[in-house]
C-alpha positions as CSV (number, residue, x, y, z in Angstrom):
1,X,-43.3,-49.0,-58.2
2,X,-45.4,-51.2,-60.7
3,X,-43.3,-54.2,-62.4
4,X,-43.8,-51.8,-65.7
5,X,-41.4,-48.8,-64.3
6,X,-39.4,-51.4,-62.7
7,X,-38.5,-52.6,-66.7
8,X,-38.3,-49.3,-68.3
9,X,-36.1,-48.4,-65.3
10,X,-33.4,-50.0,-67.4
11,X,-34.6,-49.8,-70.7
12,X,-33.6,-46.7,-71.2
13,X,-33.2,-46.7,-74.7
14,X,-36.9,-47.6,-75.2
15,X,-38.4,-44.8,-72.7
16,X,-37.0,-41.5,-71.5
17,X,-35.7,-41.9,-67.8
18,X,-38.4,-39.7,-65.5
19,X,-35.9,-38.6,-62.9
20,X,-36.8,-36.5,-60.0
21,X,-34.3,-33.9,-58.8
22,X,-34.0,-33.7,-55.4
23,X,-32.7,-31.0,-53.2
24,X,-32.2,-31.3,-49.4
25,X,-33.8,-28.8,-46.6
26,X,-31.0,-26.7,-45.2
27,X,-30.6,-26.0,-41.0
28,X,-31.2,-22.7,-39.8
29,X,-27.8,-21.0,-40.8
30,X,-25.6,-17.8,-40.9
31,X,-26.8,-17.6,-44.3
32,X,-30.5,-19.0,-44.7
33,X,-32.0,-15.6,-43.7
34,X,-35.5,-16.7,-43.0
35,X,-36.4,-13.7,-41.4
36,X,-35.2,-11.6,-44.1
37,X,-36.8,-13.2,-46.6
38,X,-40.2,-13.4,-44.8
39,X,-39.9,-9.9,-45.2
40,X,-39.5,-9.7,-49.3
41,X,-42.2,-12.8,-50.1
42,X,-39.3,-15.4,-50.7
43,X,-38.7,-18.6,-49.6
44,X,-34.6,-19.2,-50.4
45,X,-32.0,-17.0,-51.0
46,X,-30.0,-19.3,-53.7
47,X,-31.5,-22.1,-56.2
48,X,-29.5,-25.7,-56.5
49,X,-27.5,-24.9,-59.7
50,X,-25.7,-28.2,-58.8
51,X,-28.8,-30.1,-59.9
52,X,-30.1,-27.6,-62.9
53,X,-26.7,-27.9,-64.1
54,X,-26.7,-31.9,-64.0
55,X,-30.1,-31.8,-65.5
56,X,-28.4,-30.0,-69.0
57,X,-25.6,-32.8,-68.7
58,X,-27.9,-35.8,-68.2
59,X,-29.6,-36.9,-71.8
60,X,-32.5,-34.2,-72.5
61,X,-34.7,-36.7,-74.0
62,X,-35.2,-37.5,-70.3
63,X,-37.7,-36.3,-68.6
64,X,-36.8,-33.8,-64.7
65,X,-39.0,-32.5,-62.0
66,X,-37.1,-30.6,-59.3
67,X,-38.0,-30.2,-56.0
68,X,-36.4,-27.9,-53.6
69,X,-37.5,-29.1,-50.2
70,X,-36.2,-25.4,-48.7
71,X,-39.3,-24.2,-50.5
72,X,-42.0,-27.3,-50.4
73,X,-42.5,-30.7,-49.9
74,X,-42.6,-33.9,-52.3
75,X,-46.0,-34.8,-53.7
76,X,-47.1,-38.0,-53.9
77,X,-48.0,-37.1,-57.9
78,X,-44.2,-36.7,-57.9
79,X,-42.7,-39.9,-55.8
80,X,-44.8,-41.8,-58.0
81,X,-43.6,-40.4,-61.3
82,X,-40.6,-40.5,-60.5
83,X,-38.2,-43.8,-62.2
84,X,-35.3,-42.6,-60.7
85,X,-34.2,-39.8,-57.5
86,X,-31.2,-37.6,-57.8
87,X,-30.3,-35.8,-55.0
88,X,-27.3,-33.1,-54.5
89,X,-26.0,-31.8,-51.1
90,X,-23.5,-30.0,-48.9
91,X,-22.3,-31.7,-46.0
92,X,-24.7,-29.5,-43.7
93,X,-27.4,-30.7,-45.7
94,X,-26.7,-33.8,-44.7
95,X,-29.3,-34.5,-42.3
96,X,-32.6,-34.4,-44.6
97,X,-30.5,-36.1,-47.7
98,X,-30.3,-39.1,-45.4
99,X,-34.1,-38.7,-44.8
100,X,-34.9,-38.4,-48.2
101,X,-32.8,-41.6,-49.4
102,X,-34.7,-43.7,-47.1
103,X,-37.8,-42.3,-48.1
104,X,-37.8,-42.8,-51.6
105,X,-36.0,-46.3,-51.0
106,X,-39.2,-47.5,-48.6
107,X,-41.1,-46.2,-51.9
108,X,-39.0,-48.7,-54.0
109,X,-36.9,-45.9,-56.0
110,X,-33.4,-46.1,-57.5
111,X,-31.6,-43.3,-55.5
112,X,-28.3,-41.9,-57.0
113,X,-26.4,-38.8,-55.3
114,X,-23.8,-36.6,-55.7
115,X,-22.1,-33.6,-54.7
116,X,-20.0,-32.0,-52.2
117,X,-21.5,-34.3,-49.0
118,X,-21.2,-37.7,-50.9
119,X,-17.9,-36.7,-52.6
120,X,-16.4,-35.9,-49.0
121,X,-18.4,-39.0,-47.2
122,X,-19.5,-41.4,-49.8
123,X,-19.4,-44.6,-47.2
124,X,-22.0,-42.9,-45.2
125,X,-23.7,-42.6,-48.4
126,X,-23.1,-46.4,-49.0
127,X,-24.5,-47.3,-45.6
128,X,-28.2,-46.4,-46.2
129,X,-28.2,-48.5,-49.5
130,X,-27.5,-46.0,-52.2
131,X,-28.0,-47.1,-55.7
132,X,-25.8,-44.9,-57.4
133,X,-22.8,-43.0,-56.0
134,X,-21.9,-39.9,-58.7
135,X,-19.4,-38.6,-57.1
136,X,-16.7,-35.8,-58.2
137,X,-17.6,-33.1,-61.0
138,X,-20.6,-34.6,-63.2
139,X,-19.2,-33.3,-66.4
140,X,-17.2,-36.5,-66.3
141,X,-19.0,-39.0,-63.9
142,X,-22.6,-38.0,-65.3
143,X,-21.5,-39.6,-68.8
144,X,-20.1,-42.8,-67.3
145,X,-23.6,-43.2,-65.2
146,X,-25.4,-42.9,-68.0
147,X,-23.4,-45.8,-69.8
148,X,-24.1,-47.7,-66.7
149,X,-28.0,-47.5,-66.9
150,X,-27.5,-48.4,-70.7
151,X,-25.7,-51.5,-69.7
152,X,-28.6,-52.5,-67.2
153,X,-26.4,-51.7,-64.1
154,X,-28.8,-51.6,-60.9
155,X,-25.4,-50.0,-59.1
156,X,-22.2,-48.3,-59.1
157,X,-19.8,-45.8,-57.8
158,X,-18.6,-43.1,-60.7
159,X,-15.4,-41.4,-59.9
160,X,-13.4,-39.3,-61.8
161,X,-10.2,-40.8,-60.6
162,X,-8.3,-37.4,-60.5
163,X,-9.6,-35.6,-63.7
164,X,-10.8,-32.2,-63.6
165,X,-13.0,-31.4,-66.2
166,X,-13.0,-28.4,-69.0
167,X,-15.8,-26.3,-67.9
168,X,-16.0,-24.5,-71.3
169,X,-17.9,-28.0,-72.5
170,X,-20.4,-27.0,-69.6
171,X,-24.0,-26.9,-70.6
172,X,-26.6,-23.6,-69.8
173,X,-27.9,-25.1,-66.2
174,X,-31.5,-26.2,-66.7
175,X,-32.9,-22.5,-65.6
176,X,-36.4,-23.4,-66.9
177,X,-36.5,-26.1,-63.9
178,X,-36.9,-23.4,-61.0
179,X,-39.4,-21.8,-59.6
180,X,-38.1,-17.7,-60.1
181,X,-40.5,-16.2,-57.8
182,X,-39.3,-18.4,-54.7
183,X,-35.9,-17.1,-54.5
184,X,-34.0,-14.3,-53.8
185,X,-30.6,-14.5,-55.9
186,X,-30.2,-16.3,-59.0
187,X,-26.9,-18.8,-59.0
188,X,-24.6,-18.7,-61.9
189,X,-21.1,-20.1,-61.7
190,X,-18.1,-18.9,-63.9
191,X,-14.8,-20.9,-62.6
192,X,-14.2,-23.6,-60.1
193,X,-11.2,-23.8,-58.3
194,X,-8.3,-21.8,-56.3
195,X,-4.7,-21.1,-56.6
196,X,-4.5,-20.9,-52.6
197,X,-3.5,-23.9,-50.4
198,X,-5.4,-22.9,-47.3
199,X,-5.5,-25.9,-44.5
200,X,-9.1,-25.7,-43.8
201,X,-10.7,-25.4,-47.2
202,X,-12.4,-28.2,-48.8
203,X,-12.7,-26.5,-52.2
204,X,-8.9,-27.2,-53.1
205,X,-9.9,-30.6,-52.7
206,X,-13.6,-30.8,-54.5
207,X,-12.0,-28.7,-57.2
208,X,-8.1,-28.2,-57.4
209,X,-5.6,-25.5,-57.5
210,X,-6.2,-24.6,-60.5
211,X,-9.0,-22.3,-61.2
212,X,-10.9,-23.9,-64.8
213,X,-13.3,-20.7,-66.2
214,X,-15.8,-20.8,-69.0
215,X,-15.7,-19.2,-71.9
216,X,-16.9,-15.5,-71.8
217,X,-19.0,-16.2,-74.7
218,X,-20.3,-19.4,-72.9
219,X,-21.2,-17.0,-69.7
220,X,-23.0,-14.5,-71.8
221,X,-25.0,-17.2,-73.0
222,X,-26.1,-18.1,-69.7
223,X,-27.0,-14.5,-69.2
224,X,-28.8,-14.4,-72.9
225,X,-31.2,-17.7,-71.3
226,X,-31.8,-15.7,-67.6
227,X,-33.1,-12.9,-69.0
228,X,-34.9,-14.4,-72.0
229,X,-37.1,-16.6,-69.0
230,X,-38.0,-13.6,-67.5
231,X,-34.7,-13.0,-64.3
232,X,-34.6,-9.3,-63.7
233,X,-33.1,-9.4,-60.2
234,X,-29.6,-10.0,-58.2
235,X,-27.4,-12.8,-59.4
236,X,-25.0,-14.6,-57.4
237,X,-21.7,-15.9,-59.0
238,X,-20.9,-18.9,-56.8
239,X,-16.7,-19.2,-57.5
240,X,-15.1,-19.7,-54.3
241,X,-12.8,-17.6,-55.2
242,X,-14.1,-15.3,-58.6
243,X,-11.1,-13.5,-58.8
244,X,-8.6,-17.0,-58.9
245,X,-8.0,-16.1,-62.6
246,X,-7.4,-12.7,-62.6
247,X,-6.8,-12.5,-66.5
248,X,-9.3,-14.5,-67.6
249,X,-12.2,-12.1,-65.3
250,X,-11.7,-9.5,-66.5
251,X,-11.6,-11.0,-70.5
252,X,-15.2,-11.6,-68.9
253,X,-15.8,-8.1,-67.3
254,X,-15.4,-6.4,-70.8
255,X,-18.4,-8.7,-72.2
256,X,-20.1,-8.3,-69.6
257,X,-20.2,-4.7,-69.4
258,X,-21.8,-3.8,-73.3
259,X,-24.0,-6.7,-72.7
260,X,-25.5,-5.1,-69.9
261,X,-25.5,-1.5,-71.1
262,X,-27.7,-2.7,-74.2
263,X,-30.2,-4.1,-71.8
264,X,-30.2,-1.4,-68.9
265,X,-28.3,-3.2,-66.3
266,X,-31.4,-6.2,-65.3
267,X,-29.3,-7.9,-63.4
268,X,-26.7,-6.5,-60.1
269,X,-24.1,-9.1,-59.3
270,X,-22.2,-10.3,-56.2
271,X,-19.5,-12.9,-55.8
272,X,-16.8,-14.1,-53.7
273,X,-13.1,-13.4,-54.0
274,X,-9.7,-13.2,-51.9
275,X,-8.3,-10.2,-50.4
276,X,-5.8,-9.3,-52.9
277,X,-9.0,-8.4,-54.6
278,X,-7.4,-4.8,-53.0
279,X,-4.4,-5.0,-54.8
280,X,-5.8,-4.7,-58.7
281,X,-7.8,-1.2,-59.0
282,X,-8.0,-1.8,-62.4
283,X,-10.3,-5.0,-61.3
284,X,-12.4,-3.7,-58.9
285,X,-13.4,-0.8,-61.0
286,X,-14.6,-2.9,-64.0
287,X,-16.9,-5.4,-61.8
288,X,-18.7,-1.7,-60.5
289,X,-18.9,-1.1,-64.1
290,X,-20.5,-4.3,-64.5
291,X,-22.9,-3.6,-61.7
292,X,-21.4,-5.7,-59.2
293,X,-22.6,-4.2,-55.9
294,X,-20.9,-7.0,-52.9
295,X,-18.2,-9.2,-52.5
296,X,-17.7,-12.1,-49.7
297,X,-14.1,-12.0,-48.4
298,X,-12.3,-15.1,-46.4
299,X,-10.8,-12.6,-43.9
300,X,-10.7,-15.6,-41.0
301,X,-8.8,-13.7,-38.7
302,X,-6.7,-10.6,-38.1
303,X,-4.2,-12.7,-36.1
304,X,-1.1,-13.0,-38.5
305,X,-0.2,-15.8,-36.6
306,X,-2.9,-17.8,-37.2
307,X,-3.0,-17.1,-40.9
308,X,0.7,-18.3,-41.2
309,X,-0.6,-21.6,-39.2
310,X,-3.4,-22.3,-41.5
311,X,-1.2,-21.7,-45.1
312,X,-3.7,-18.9,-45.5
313,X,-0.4,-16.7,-46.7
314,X,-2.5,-14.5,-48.9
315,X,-3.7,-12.4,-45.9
316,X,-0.3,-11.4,-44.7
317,X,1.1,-9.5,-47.6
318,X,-0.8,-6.6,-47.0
319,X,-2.5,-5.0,-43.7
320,X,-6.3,-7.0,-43.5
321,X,-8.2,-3.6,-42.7
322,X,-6.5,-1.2,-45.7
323,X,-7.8,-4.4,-47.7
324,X,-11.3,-4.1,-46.6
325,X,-11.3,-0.5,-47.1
326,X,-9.7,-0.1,-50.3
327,X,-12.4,-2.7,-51.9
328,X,-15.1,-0.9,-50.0
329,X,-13.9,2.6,-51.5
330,X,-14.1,1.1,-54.7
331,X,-18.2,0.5,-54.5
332,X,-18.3,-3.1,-53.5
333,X,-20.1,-3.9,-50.3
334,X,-18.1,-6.1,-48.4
335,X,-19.0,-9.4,-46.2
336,X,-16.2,-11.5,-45.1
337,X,-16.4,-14.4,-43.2
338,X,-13.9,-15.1,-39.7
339,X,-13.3,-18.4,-38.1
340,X,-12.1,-18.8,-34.3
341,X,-10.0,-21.9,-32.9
342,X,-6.7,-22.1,-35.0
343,X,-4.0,-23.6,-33.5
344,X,-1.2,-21.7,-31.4
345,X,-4.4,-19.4,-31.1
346,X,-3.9,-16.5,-27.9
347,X,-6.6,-16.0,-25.7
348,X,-9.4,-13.3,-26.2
349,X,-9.2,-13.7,-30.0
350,X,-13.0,-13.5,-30.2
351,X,-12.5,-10.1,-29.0
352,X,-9.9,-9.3,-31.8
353,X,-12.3,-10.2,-34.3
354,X,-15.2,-8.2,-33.4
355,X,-12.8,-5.0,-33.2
356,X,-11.7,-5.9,-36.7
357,X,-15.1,-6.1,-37.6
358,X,-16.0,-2.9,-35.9
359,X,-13.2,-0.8,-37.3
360,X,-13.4,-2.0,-40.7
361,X,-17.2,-1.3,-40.5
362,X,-18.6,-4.8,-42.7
363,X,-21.8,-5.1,-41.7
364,X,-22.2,-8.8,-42.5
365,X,-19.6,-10.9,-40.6
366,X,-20.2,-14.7,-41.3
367,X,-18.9,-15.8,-37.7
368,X,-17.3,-19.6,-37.1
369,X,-16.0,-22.0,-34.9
370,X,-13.1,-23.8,-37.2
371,X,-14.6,-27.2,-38.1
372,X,-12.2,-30.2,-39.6
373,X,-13.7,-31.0,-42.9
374,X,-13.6,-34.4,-44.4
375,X,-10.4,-34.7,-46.6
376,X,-8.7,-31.5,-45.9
377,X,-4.8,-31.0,-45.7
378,X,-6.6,-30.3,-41.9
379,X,-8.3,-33.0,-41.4
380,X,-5.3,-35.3,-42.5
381,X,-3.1,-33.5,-40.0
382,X,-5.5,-34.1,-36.8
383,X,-6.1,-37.5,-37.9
384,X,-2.3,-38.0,-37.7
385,X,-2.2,-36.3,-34.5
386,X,-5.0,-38.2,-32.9
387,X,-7.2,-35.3,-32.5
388,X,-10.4,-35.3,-34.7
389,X,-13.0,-35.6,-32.0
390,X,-15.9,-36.4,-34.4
391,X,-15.7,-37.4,-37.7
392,X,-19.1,-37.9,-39.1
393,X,-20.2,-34.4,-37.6
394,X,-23.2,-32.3,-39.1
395,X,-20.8,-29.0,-39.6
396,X,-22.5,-25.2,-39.2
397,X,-22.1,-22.7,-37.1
398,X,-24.3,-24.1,-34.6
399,X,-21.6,-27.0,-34.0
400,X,-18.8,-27.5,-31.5
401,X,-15.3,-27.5,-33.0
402,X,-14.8,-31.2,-34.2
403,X,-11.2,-31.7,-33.4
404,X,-9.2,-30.7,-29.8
405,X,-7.9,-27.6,-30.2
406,X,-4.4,-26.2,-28.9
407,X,-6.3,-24.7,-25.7
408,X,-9.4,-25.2,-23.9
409,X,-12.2,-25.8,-26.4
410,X,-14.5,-24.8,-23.5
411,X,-12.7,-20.9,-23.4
412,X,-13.2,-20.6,-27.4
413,X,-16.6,-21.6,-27.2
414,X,-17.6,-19.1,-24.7
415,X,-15.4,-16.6,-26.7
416,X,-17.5,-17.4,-29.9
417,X,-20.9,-16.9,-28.2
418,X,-19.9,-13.6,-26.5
419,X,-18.6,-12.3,-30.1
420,X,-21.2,-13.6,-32.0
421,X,-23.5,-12.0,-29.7
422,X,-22.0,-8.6,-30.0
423,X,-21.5,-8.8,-33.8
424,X,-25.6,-8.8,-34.0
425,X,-26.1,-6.3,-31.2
426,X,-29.1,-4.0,-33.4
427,X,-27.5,-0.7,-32.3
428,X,-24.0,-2.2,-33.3
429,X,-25.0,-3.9,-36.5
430,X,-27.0,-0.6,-37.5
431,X,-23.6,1.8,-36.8
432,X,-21.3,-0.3,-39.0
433,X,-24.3,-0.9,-42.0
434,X,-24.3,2.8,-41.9
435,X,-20.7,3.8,-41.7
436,X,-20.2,0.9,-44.3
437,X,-22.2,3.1,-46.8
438,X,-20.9,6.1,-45.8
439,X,-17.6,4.6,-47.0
440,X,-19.0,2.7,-50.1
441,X,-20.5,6.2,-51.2
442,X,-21.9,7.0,-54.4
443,X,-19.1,4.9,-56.1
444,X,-22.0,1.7,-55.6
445,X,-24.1,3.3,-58.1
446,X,-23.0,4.4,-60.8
447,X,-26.0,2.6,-62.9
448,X,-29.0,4.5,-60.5
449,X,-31.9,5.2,-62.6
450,X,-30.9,2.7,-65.3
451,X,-32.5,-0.6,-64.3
452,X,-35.7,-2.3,-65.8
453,X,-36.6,-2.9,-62.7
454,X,-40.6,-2.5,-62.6
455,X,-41.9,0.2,-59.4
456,X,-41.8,-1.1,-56.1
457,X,-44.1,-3.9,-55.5
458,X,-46.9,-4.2,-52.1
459,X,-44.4,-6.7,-51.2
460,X,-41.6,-4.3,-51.2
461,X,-43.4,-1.6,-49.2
462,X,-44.6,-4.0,-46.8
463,X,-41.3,-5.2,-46.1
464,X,-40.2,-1.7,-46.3
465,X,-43.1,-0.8,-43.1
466,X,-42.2,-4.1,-41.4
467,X,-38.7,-2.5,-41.1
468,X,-39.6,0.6,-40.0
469,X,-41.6,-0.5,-37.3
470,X,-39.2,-2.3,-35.8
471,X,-36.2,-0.9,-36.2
472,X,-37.4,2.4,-36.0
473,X,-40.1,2.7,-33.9
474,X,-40.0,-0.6,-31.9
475,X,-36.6,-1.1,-31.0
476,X,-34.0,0.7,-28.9
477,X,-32.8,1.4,-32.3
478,X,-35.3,4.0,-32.3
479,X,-33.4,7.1,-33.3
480,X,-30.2,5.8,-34.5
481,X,-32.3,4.0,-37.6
482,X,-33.6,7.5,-38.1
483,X,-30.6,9.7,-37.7
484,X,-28.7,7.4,-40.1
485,X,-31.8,7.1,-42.7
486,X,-31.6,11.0,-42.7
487,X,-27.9,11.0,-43.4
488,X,-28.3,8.3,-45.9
489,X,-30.5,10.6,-47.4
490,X,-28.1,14.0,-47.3
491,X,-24.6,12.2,-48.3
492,X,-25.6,8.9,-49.8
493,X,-29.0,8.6,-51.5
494,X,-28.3,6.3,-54.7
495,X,-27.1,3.8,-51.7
496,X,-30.8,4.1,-49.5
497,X,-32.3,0.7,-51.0
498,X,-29.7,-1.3,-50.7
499,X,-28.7,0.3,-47.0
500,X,-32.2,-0.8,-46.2
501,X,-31.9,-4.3,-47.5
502,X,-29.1,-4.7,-45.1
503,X,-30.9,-2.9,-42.3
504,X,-33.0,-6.1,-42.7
505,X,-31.0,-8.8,-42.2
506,X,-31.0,-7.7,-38.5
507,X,-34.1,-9.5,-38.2
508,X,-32.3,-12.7,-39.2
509,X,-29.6,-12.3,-37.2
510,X,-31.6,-11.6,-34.1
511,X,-33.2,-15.0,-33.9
512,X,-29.8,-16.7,-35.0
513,X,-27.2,-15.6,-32.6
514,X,-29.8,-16.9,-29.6
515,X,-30.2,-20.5,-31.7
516,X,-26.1,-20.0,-31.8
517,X,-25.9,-19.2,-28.0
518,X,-28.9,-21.9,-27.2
519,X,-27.1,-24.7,-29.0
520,X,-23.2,-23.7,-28.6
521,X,-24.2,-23.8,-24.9
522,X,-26.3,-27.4,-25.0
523,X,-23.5,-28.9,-26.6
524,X,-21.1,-27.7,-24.3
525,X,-22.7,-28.4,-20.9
526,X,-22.4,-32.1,-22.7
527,X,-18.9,-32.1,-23.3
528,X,-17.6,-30.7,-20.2
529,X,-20.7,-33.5,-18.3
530,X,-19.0,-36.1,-20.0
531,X,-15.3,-35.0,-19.2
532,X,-15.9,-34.6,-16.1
533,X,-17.9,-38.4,-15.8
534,X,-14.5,-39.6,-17.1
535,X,-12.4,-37.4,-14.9
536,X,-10.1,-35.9,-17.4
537,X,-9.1,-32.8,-18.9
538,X,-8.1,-31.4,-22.1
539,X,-4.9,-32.2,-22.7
540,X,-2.7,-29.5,-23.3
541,X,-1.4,-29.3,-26.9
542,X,1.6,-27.9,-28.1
543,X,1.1,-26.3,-31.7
């Protein structure tokens, strides 16, 4: 950096800041779908509306180049322009945020960070010479930053100190910034927030118990900008729990809905909600109306017991699997996700989940060892207890639990590999996509024929051959994929697309559950090398 940008660095007031946005490179995950998206011509499934929506908050006489490193690299054009790098991650990004910090600090840049990895961590953060720590929700740290720069500050950590801010001052997220054609969901968010008090979840913590929405007016907006820059595809509504203000949804829904019948339904929505999603008819009907097609449930585990352990109390009050159906009956795909390793946990409960899974017929079961996060009302309880194994782990499903559970970590590893491995079976993924639509019906699509969808695109029928070669022609799914595609087409065809879009994710699912059984079983030949070099045991716990 010339002596020049080093002085307009601070003299903000002079120059416009030139800040490059910086988004870390994800690990091979449950849900990075490589594969898949080979398949459709994408490169990510989800944008960083973290750093699209800091780029609204931050003063727009500044000047913001965004560069997701899950699509392409850094230029040296762009290190160069850059005055000042902003990056955003997740804790399992943490990896290549590290990477990047010290890159563009050997370059001579100001870093600052934020998000949920430096929020949770920010002394790890600290330790590779961070300028800037903006930690918490930007709507409140972003302003006190920017006073900082004005002042000349070369440093600083911005915390929030406990407030939660109103979301309904939230700007429309920097859409322009992103590259459309590389992904293959849009991101908008509605509430933050959850009125749950589950042990394991971080959100609680990042967010509070109280669920903060934007205005429906504000939300249509964000709509009104998406489709005025050209988005005519799926939309993902990141909430952690969509539903958390029940009243306040559907004030939403009924915008939503005439707003998308005067433009022919562009967009098809999923989210993610809680179970007792089942319980409000009323709900679930509007959301098909407005064209949502899938949910993501946090199911975790059918054992009763376990929920009770891990305050996740909103499971027990009515049977899991009429839950499941009932939402499915409704028209909204379901994926839920299911975690292993709870304390007071009986044996064999891998094999539990996968005849949830089975009976209940979700196709896509996001599969986990339980992992400690940083900050949790878990992770305060194992520290108390003296039994967080690790705590600076790099968390995915590819990880060993990061805490001694209540019996042999060894027995629920091997449990996870062997359930993960049968969850992804082809023939057995194939049998529940299908009797999943079977059960969704025509209920899914009630808007068929409606879209402005343009016709099917080479890339489209490519993916659509690529498909049929190998699960129909290739595979020992031979003449199940056909018997089911010719049933699809008798009872359900509104539903064949989008059966075939899940049909595809078995290709993703193929290559991850051997990295899952490759690393789950690296990691643990280490563990039980090293217990055995220091001749003890597990200890047996008492939950």
């Amino acid at each position: 950096m010339s002596h020049y940008r080093i002085v307009t660095l601070w003299e903000i007031e002079i120059l416009a800041m030139r800040v490059l946005l910086l988004y870390p490179q994800f690990p091979k995950s449950f849900w990075s779908f490589e594969k898949t998206l080979e398949l459709i011509g994408r490169k990510a499934m989800l944008p960083p509306l973290g750093l699209v929506t800091v780029a609204a908050i931050l003063p727009q006489d500044w000047e913001f180049k965004l560069v997701d490193r899950n699509i392409r690299e850094v230029t040296e054009v762009e290190w160069n322009w850059a005055d000042l790098v902003l990056l955003s991650a997740m804790i399992v990004q943490k990896d290549d945020m590290l990477a990047q910090i010290c890159e563009a600090k050997r370059r001579g840049k100001a870093v600052a960070v934020g998000g949920p990895y430096p929020t949770a961590l920010p002394e790890e953060l600290q330790a590779v010479d961070t300028d800037y720590l903006i930690l918490d929700e930007g709507e409140i740290t972003l302003p006190i930053f920017v006073e900082a720069l004005d002042r000349g500050e070369k440093r600083g950590v911005f915390r929030s100190n406990g407030e939660k801010p109103d979301v309904t001052c939230t700007p429309i997220p920097r859409f322009d910034l992103l590259d459309f054609e590389a992904y293959a969901e849009m991101s908008v968010q509605f509430s933050r927030g959850c009125p749950f008090q589950c042990e394991f979840c971080d959100i609680i913590v990042l967010y509070g118990r109280k669920p903060r929405t934007k205005s429906p007016e504000q939300f249509i907006a964000e709509l009104d900008r998406l489709y005025e820059l050209g988005w005519r595809r799926s939309i993902f509504l990141v909430d952690d729990n969509f539903i958390g203000n029940k009243r306040n949804v559907k004030r939403l829904l009924n915008a939503i809905k005439p707003w998308m019948e005067e433009r022919n339904y562009p967009f098809s929505f999923a989210t993610e909600a809680s179970v007792d999603l089942a319980q409000d008819r009323e709900l679930m009907d509007m959301m098909v109306a407005c064209n949502f097609g899938s949910v993501f449930l946090g199911i975790e585990t059918p054992d009763a017991d376990s929920l009770t352990t891990t305050k996740k109390y909103q499971n027990t009050r009515d049977p899991l699997s009429h839950a499941v159906v009932q939402i499915a009956k409704s028209g909204l795909r379901v994926m839920a996700g299911f975690i292993i390793g709870f304390d007071g946990e009986k044996p064999e409960a891998g094999d539990r989940i996968v005849e949830f899974v089975e009976k209940t017929a979700i196709p896509t079961a996001l599969f986990s060892m339980l992992q400690a996060l940083p900050d949790t009302a878990l992770w305060h309880r194992l520290e108390k207890e003296g039994r967080l194994r690790e705590k600076n782990a790099n968390i995915n499903q590819t990880t060993l639990m990061n805490f001694v559970p209540t019996r042999p970590l060894e027995d629920i590893a091997r449990e996870y590999i062997d359930a993960f491995w049968r969850l992804y079976d082809p023939a057995a993924f194939l049998d529940r996509t299908y009797r999943h639509f079977r059960l969704l019906g025509e209920a899914t699509y009630p808007h068929k024929g409606k879209s402005t969808q343009k016709n099917a695109s080479w890339v489209v029928v490519r993916a659509l051959l690529t498909i049929v070669w190998r699960q129909g022609i290739w595979r020992k799914t031979r003449v199940q994929f056909w018997r089911n595609l010719w049933l699809m087409y008798r009872y359900n065809r509104g539903g064949i697309s989008s059966y075939l879009s899940v049909c595809a994710q078995a290709e993703h699912f193929l290559e991850y559950r051997q990295i899952v059984k490759d690393q789950i079983e690296a990691q643990l030949d280490v563990y039980l090398s090293q217990r055995e070099r220091e001749g003890q045991s597990q200890p047996e716990l008492v939950s």
